[in-house]
C-alpha positions as CSV (number, residue, x, y, z in Angstrom):
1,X,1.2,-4.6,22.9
2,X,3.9,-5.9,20.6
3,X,3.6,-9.1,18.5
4,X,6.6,-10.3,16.8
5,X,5.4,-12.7,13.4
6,X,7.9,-14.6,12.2
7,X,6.1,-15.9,8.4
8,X,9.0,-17.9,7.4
9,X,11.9,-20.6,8.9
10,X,14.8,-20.3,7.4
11,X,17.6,-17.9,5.9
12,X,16.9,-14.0,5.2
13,X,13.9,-13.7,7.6
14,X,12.1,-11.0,7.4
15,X,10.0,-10.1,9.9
16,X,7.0,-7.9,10.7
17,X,6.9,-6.6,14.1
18,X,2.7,-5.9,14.7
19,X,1.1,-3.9,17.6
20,X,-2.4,-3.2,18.1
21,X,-3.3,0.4,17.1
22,X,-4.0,3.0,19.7
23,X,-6.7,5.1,18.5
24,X,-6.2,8.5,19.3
25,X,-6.7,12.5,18.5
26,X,-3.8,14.6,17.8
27,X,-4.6,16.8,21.1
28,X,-4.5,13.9,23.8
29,X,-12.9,9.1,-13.6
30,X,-11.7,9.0,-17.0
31,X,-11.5,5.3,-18.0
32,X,-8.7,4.4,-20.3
33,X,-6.3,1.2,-20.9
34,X,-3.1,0.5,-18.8
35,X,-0.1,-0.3,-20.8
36,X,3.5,-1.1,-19.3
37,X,5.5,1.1,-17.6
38,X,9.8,1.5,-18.3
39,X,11.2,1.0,-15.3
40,X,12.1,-2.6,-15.5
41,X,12.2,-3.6,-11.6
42,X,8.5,-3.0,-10.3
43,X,7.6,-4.8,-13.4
44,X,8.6,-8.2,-11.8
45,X,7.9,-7.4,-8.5
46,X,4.1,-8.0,-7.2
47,X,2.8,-6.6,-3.9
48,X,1.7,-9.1,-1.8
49,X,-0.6,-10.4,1.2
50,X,0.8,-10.3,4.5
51,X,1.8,-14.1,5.0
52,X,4.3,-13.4,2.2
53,X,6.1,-11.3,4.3
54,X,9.6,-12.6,3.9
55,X,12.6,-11.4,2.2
56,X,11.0,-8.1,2.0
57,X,7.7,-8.2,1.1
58,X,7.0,-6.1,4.2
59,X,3.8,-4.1,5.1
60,X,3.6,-0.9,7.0
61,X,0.6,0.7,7.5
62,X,-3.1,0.0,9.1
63,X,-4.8,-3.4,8.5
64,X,-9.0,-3.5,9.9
65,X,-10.1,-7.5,10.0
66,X,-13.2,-8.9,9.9
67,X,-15.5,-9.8,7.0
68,X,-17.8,-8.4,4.8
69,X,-15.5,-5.7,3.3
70,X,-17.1,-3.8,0.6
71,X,-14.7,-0.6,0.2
72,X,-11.5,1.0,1.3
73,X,-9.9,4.9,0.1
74,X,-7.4,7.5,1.8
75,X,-5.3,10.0,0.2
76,X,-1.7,11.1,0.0
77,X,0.7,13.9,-0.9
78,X,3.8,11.3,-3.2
79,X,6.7,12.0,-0.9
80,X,10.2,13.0,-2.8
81,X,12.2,10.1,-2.1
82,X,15.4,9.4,-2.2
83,X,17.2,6.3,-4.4
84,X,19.9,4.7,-1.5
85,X,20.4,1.3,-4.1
86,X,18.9,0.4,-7.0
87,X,17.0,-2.5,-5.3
88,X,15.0,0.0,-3.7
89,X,11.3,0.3,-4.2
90,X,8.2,0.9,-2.6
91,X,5.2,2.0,-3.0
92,X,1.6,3.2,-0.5
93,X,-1.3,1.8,-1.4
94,X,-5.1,0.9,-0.5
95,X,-6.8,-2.6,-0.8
96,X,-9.4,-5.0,0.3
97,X,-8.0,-8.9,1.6
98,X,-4.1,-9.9,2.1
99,X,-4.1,-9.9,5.8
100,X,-4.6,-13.7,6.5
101,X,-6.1,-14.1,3.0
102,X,-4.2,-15.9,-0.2
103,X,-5.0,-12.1,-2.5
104,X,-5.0,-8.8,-2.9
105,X,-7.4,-6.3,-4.6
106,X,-5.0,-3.2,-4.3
107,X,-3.8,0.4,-5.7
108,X,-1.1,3.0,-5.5
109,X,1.7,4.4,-6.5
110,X,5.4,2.8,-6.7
111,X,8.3,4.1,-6.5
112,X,10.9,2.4,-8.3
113,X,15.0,3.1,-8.2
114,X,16.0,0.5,-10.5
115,X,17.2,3.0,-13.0
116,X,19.4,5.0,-9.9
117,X,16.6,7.8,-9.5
118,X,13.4,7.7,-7.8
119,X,10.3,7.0,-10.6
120,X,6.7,7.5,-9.9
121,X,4.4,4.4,-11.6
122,X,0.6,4.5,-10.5
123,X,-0.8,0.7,-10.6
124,X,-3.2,-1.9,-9.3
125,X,-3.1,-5.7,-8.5
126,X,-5.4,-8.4,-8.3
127,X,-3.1,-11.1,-6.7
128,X,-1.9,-13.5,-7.8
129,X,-2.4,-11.5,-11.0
130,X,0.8,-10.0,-11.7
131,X,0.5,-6.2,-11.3
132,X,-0.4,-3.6,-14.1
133,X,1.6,-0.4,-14.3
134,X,-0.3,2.6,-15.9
135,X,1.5,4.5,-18.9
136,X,3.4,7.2,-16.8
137,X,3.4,9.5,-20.1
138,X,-0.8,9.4,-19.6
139,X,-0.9,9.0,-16.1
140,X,2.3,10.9,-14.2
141,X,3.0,11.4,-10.9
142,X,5.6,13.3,-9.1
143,X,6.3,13.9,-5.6
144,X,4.4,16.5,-4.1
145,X,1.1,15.3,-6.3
146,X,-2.2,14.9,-4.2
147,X,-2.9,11.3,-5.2
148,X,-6.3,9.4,-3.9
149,X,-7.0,5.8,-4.3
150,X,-9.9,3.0,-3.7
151,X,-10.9,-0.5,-3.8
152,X,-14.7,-1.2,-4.0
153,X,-16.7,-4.2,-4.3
154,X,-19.4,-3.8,-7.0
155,X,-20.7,-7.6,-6.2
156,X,-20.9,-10.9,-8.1
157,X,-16.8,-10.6,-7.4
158,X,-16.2,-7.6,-9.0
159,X,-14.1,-4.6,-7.9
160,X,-13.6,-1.1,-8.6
161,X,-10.6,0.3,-8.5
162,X,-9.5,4.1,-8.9
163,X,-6.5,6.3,-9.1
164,X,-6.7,9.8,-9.0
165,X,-3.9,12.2,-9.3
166,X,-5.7,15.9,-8.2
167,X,-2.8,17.9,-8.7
168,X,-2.7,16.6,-12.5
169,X,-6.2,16.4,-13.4
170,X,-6.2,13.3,-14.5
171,X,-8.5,9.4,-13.0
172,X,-7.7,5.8,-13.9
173,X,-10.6,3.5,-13.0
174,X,-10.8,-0.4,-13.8
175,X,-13.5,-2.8,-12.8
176,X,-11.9,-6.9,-12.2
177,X,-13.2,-9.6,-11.3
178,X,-11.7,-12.4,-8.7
179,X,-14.0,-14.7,-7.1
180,X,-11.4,-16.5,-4.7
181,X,-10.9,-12.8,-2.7
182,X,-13.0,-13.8,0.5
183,X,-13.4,-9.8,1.7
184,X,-11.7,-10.5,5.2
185,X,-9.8,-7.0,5.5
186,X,-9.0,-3.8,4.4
187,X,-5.7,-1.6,4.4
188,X,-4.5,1.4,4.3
189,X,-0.5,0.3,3.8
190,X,3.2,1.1,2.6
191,X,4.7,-1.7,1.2
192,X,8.5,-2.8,-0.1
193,X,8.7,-6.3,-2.5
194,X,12.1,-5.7,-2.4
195,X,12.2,-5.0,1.3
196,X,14.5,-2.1,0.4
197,X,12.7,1.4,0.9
198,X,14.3,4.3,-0.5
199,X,14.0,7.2,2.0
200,X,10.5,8.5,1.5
201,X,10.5,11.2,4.5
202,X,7.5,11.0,6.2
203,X,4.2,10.4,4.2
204,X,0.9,11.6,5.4
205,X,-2.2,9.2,4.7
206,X,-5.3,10.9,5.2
207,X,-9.2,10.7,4.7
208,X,-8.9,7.0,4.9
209,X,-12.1,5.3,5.3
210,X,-13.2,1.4,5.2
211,X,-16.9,0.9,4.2
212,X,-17.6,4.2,4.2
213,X,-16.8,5.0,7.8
214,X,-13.5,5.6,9.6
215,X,-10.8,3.8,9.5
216,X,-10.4,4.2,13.2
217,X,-14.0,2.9,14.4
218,X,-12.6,-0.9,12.8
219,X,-9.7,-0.8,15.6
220,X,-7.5,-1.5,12.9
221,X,-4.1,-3.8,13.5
222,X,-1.2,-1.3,13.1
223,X,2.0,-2.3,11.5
224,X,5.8,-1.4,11.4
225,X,8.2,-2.8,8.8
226,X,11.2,-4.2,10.2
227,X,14.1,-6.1,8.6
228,X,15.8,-8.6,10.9
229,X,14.5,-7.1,14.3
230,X,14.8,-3.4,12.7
231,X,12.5,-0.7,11.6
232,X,12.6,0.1,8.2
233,X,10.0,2.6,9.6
234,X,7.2,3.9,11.7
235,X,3.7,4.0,11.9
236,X,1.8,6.9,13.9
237,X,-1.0,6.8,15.9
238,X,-4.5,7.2,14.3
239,X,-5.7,11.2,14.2
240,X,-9.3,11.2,14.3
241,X,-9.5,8.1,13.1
242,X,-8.2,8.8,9.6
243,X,-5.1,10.3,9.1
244,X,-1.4,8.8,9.9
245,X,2.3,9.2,8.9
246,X,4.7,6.9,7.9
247,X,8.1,7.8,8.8
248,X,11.4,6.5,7.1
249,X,13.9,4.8,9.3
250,X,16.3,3.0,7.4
251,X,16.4,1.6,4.0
C-alpha cells in the first residue's frame, strides 16, 4: 500500500512517497572530542525529523513506531559515490525519534560534494542541536569502509551514541542529554538536507536491530525518497528482518 505525504503547501514541495514494509526472506570505543570538519556545506545543513520533509530534507530508509525506544544499530559498507552538483549531499544514518516527533538523536556518515568531490564526515545530531562533524584527519572514512553505528538510551534523558569505522580501527562514542526526545521511533535511514543525492550505487544496511531485536519483528514503515512525484531512490524489502539496500535513482 502506497501513501503519498505531502508535509508542506506551497512552492518546491517535496514529497515523501511511504509504503508499508513487506517483511520478507531473500528466498521467497575510544572516546575523544569532535571538532569541525572542512567541508563547508554539511556544516550548515542539519538532518532532520520526518515532518521537515520539504525542500529536500527527504528520508529513505526504515522507520519502527511506537514508544518506549531504548536503542537502534545496523551496519554499512560507505558506498563510492559520485558528485553530479555541488549541492549534493547525503548521508545513512541510525537514530531514535523524528518520525512524528519535533528531534532527532542520530549518527552516520555524510557525504558531502560541496567542494566538487565526494567527502566522507562521520557525525551525530541531537536535533534541534546543530550537528557535530568529527575531525576526518582522526576519524576517516572512505568508501568501501565497514562502518557501524547506534543510538542508545542510558536513562534520565541520556543517549549513547557510537561510530565505528572496522576497517580503520578506530570508535567515536559521546553520551547527550535531551529531555524533550519522547522515544516514539527508531530508524534505520538515508537522508539528503539538500534533497540532492549524489549517486551512491546501491548501499547495503545490515545487522540492524531496534531494542535489541530485529528490525523486522517492529513491522517497520518503509520509505522512498522522491522529489516532486519522483524517486530519488529505492528501498528493498527486509531480508531476514535486518538487512536492506538502498538503490540510487536519480539525484
Amino acid at each position: 500500500m502506497s501513501i503519498l505525504i505531502v508535509t508542506h503547501e506551497g512552492a518546491s514541495v517535496r514529497n515523501i512517497l511511504i509504503r508499508v514494509a513487506t517483511l520478507a526472506t531473500a528466498a521467497g570505543a575510544v572516546v575523544a572530542p569532535a571538532v569541525p570538519a572542512t567541508a563547508a556545506a554539511a556544516q550548515d545543513m542539519s538532518f532532520r525529523p520526518l515532518h521537515y520533509n520539504i525542500n529536500g530534507y527527504n528520508w529513505g530508509g526504515y522507520a519502527a513506531t511506537g514508544s518506549g525506544f531504548t536503542s537502534v544499530s545496523a551496519s554499512w559498507t560507505e558506498p563510492a559515490a559520485t558528485c553530479e552538483s555541488t549541492n549534493d549531499l547525503y548521508a545513512p544514518w541510525v537514530g531514535i525519534d523524528g518520525y512524528g516527533t519535533s528531534t532527532v538523536e542520530q549518527t552516520g556518515v555524510a557525504t558531502d560534494c560541496s567542494s566538487g568531490k565526494p567527502v566522507d564526515e562521520p557525525w551525530y545530531e541531537m536535533y534541534p542541536a546543530n550537528p557535530v562533524y568529527l575531525s576526518t584527519s582522526s576519524y576517516p572514512v572512505s568508501s568501501g569502509d565497514v562502518i557501524t553505528a547506534s543510538v542508545t538510551y542510558a536513562g534520565s534523558s541520556k543517549y549513547t551514541l557510537k561510530l565505528s569505522d572496522t576497517t580503520r580501527g578506530w570508535s567515536y562514542s559521546t553520551s547527550k542529554t535531551l529531555s524533550s526526545a519522547k522515544r516514539e521511533s527508531a530508524e534505520v535511514i538515508i537522508e539528503s538536507p539538500t534533497g540532492s543525492y549524489p549517486n551512491f550505487g546501491t548501499l547495503k544496511f545490515s545487522s540492524a536491530t531496534v531494542n535489541g531485536a530485529t528490525l523486522g519483528s517492529f513491522s517497520p514503515v518503509a520509505l522512498d525518497p522522491s522529489s516532486n512525484g519522483t524517486y530519488e531512490a529505492t528501498t528493498s524489502a527486509l531480508t531476514s528482518g535486518t538487512a536492506f539496500t538502498e538503490t540510487f535513482l536519480h539525484e
